[in-house]
C-alpha positions in Angstrom: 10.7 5.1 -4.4 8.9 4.5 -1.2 7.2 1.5 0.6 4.5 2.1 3.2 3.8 -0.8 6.2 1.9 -1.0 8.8 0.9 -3.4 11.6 -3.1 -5.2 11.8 -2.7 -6.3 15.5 -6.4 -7.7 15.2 -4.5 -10.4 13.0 -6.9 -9.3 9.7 -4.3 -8.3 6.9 -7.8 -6.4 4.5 -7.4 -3.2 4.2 -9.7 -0.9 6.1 -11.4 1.9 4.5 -8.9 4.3 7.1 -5.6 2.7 5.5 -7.3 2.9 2.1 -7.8 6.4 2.3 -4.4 7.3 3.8 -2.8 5.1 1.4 -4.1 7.5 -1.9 -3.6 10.7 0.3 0.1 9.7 0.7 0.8 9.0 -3.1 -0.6 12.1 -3.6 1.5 13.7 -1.5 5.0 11.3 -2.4 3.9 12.5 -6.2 4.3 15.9 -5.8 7.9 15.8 -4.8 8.5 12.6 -7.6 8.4 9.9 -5.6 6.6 7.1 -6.7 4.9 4.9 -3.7 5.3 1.1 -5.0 3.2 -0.9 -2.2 2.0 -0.3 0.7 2.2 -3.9 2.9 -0.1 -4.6 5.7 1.4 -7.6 8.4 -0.7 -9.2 11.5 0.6 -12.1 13.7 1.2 -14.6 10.8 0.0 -12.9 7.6 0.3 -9.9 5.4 -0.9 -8.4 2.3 0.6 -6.2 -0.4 -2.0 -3.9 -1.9 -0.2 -3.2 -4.7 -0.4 -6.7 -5.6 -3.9 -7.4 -4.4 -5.0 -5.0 -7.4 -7.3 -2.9 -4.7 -6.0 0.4 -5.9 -4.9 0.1 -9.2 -5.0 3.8 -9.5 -2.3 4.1 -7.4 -0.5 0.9 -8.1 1.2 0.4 -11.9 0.7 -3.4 -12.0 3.5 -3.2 -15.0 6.0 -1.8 -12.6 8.0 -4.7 -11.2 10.4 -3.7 -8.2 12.0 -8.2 -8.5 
């Protein structure tokens, strides 16, 4: 399993298109070798957001996998 993160110093946790993008190109890549990418967590100054959670790429995302 792996868990991407990343830092909005700008202090907005939405996704940009950029980290959207890269986001799907890297669980195509993980896939190939078998590893599943599970979220992918975006933190600022006093926030963050979980895109798998937020339902933005449920392509990517399996909303029935639970990693609690």
């Amino acid at each position: 399993y792996a868990i991407l993160s990343h830092n909005h110093p700008s202090g907005e946790c939405m996704p940009s298109q950029q980290d959207l993008n890269s986001t799907v190109w890297i669980y195509e890549a993980l896939k190939t070798v078998e590893v599943k990418l599970i979220d992918h967590i975006i933190v600022s100054s006093n926030d963050f957001l979980s895109i798998a959670k937020s339902g933005i790429l449920p392509n990517v995302f399996d909303i029935k996998f639970d990693v609690e």
